[in-house]
N, C-alpha and C positions, 0 to 999 in steps of 0.2 A: 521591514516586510510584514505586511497583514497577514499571518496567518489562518483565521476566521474569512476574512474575503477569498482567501486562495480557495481554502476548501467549500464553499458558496458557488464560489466558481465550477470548482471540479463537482460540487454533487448539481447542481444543474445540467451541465454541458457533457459531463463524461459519466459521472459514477453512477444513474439511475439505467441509464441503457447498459453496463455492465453489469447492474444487480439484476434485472428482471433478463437480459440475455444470458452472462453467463455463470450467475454465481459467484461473481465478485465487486469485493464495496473495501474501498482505501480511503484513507484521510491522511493529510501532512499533519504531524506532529511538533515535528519542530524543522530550527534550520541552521548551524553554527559552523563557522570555519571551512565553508564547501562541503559542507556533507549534510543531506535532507532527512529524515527517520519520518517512515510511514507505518502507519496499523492497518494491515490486510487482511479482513474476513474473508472467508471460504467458503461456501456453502456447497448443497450435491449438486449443482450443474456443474462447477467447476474438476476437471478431471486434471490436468496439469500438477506435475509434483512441484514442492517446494523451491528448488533452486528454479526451473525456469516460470515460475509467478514470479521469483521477486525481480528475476532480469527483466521480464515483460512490464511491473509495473514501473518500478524507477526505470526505463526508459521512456514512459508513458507518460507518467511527472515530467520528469527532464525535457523531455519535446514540445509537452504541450503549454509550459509558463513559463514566460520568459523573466520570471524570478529565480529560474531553478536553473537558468541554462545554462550557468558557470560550473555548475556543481562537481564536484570531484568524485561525488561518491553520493551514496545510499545505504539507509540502513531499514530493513524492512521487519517490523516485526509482526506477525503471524499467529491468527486464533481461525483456528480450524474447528466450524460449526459440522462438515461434514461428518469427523470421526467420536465429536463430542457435541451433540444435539440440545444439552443444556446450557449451553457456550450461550445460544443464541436468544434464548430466556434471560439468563445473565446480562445481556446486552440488551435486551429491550426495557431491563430495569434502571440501567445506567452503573450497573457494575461491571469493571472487569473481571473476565475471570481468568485471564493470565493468558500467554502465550505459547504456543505451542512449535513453534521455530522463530530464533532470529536468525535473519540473511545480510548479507552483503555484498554491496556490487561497486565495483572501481569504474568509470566511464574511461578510463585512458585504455585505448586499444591495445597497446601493448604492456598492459600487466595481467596478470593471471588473474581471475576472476574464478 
């Protein structure tokens, strides 16, 4: 799996009409054993609390590449420019500046999520 072409993909097709709509920009990270791990920036358009962003994005992943549509699972990890303003300075340098929630979501309907 191309990781680099997937997200090429996703910031063309999906992630620019999310940044300038609602305040959110995702990248796949990696992909191992049925489970995908994504980095979710936040910005202040985005109003949604943490657990239903990351349900909304890994189903977003998952439906829309059919690299991902086996998946068992997501791991979503989360930098929130909204509560932390310098977050996003940090990011236009190419440094992390750390995570502010990680999530997880199971795709099988009947486990708890």
């Amino acid at each position: 799996m191309n990781i680099e072409e997937i997200n090429k993909k996703h910031f063309i097709e999906t992630d620019m009409y999310f940044k300038i709509g609602y305040g959110l920009s995702s990248k796949l990270l990696s992909y191992h054993t049925g489970v995908f791990t994504l980095e979710v920036v936040i910005s202040t358009k985005w109003r949604k609390n943490y657990n239903i962003t990351a349900q909304e994005i890994a189903k977003l992943w998952k439906n829309n590449y059919p690299e991902l549509k086996n998946a068992l699972g997501a791991k979503i990890f989360i930098i929130d420019t909204k509560l932390y303003p310098y977050k996003q300075y940090c990011i236009h340098r190419g440094i992390n500046p750390g995570y502010d929630a990680k999530k997880g979501v199971i795709f099988k309907d009947d486990y708890l999520n």
